[in-house]
C-alpha positions in Angstrom: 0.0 0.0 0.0 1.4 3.5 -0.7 1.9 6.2 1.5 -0.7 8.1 -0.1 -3.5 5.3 0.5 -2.0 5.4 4.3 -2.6 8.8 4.9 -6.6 8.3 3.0 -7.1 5.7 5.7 -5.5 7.5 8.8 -7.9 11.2 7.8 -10.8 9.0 7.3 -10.5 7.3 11.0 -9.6 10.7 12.6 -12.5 12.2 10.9 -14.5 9.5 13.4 -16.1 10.7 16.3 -15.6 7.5 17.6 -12.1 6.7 16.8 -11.1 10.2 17.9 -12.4 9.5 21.0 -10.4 6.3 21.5 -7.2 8.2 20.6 -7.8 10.8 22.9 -8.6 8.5 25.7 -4.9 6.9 24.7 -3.0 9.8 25.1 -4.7 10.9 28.3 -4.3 7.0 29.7 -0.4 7.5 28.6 -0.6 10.6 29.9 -2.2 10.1 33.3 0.9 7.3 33.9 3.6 9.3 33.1 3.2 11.5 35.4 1.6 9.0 38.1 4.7 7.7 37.3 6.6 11.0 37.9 4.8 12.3 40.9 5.3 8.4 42.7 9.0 9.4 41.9 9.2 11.8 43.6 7.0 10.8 46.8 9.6 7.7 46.9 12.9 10.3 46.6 11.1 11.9 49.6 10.5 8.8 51.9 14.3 7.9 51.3 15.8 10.7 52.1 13.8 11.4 55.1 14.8 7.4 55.9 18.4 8.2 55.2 18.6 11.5 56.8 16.7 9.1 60.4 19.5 6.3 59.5 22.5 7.9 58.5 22.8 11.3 60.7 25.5 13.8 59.7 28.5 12.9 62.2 29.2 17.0 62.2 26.7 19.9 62.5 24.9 22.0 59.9 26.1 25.6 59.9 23.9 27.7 58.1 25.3 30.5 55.5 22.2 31.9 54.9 22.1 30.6 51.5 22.5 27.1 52.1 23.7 25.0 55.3 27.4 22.9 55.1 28.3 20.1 57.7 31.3 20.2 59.8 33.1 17.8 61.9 35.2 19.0 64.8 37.3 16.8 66.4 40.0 17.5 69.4 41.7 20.5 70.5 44.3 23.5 70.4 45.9 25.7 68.2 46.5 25.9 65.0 43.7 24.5 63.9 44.0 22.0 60.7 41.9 22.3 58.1 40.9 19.7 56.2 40.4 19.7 52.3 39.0 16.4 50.8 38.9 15.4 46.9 36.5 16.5 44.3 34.1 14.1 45.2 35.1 13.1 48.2 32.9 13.8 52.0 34.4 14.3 55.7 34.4 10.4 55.6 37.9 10.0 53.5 39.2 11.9 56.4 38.0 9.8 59.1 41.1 7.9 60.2 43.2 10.8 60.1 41.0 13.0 61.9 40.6 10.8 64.8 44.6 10.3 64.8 45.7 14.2 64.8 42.8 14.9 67.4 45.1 13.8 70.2 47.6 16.6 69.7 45.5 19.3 67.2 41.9 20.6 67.2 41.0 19.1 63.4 38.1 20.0 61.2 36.6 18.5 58.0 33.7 19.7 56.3 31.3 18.5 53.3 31.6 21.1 50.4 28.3 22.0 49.0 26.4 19.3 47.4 28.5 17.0 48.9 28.0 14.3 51.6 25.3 16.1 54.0 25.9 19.6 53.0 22.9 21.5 50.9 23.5 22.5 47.7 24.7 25.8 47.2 24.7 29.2 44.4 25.9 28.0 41.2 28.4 28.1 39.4 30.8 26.1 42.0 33.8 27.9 41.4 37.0 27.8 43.8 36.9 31.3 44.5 33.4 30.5 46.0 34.7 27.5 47.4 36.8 29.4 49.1 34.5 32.3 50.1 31.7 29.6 51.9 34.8 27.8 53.6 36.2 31.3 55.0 32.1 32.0 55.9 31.4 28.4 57.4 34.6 29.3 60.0 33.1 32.4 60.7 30.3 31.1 61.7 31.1 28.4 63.8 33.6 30.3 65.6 36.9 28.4 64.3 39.2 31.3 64.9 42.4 31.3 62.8 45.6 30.3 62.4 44.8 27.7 60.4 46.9 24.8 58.8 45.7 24.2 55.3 45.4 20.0 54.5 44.3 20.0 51.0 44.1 16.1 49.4 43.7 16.3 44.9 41.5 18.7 44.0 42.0 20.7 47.4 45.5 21.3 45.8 43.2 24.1 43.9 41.9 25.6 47.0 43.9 25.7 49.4 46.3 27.7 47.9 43.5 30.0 47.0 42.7 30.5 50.9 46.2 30.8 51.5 46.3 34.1 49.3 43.0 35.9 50.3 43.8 35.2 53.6 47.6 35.1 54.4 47.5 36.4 57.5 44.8 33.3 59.2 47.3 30.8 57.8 50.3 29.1 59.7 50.9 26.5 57.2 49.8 24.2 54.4 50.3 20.8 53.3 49.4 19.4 49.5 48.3 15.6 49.6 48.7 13.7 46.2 47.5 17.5 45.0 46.0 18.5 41.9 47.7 21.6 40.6 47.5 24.7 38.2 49.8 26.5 36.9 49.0 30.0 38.0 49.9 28.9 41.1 53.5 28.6 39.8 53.4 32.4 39.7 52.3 33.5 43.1 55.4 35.7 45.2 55.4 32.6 47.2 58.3 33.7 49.8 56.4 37.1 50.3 52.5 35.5 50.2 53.2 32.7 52.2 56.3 32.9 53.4 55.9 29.5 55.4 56.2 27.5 52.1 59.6 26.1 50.9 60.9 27.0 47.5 59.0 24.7 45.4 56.2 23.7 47.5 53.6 25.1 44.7 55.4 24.3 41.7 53.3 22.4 39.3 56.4 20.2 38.3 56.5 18.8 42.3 59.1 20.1 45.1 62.8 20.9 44.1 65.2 19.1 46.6 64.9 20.5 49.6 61.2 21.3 49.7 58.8 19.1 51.0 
């Protein structure tokens, strides 16, 4: 049959009350489940997250920002205080075994960027320079005065450098864990900025003997 004699047959049925009908009562059935099908979605994304939230409590506190709230975990005591940085995807958990170690000697905090383990999400676009900005905030607020030693693991090797030069004068020291790097870090006065870090310390190519 031709394409043309298709299209004769499919205006003569639409022209039918009757058939009409039964393709309109089609597309409302399809209709009506899809989005029975969406709004049960989201009733079920709901129940589990109110189940995980009852089952799986944040091991920090919320601090609020006033745009969005970020866990922290606080652990020992003293001064400096080190600052924990954990990778691009990573949560206050990778931390865990460390945190509990320096405790005894150091008061140590980890916190869950936004988005991240039981942090909100926060204003887009997640930049480091924001990063930074709701990091400085979230201390503010929970009344973690400075100095600080910066601990930043891979993609804190972004960041942490980035506190280090808005905020000189709250840091005591840094350490770079398996870091990721950038090159316009390579370009910072280094020995005036931070004057803490050995010659080499942020030099995308790794330490020069001597550094660490």
């Amino acid at each position: 049959m031709s394409i043309a004699g298709l299209e004769a047959i499919t205006s003569k049925r639409l022209q039918d009350p009757l058939e009409e009908r039964k393709l309109i009562q089609i597309v409302s059935w399809v209709a009506g489940l899809a989005l029975l099908g969406a709004a049960l979605g989201v009733v079920y994304q709901a129940l589990g997250r109110r189940r995980d939230a009852s089952v799986y409590p944040p091991p920090g506190r919320l601090v609020d920002l006033g745009t969005h709230r970020l866990q922290l975990l606080e652990a020992g005591d003293g001064s400096p205080t080190v600052l924990l940085e954990a990778g691009l995807m990573s949560t206050v958990l990778s931390w865990s075994e460390l945190q509990r170690a320096l405790a005894g000697s150091f008061r140590v905090v980890s916190y869950d960027r936004a988005g991240l383990g039981w942090s909100e999400l926060g204003p887009m676009p997640r930049t480091a320079d924001r990063i930074v900005e709701e990091l400085h905030t979230l201390l503010d607020r929970a009344t973690i005065a400075p100095p600080y030693v910066l601990v930043g693991h891979s993609f804190g090797g972004l960041t942490m450098p980035l506190f280090a030069a808005r905020f000189p004068d709250e840091v005591a020291g840094m350490v770079l864990v398996d870091s990721s790097r950038d090159q316009r870090f390579a370009h910072f006065p280094r020995l005036e900025l931070i004057p803490w870090c050995r010659e080499g310390d942020l030099n995308p190519q790794g330490p020069k003997p001597g550094g660490f």
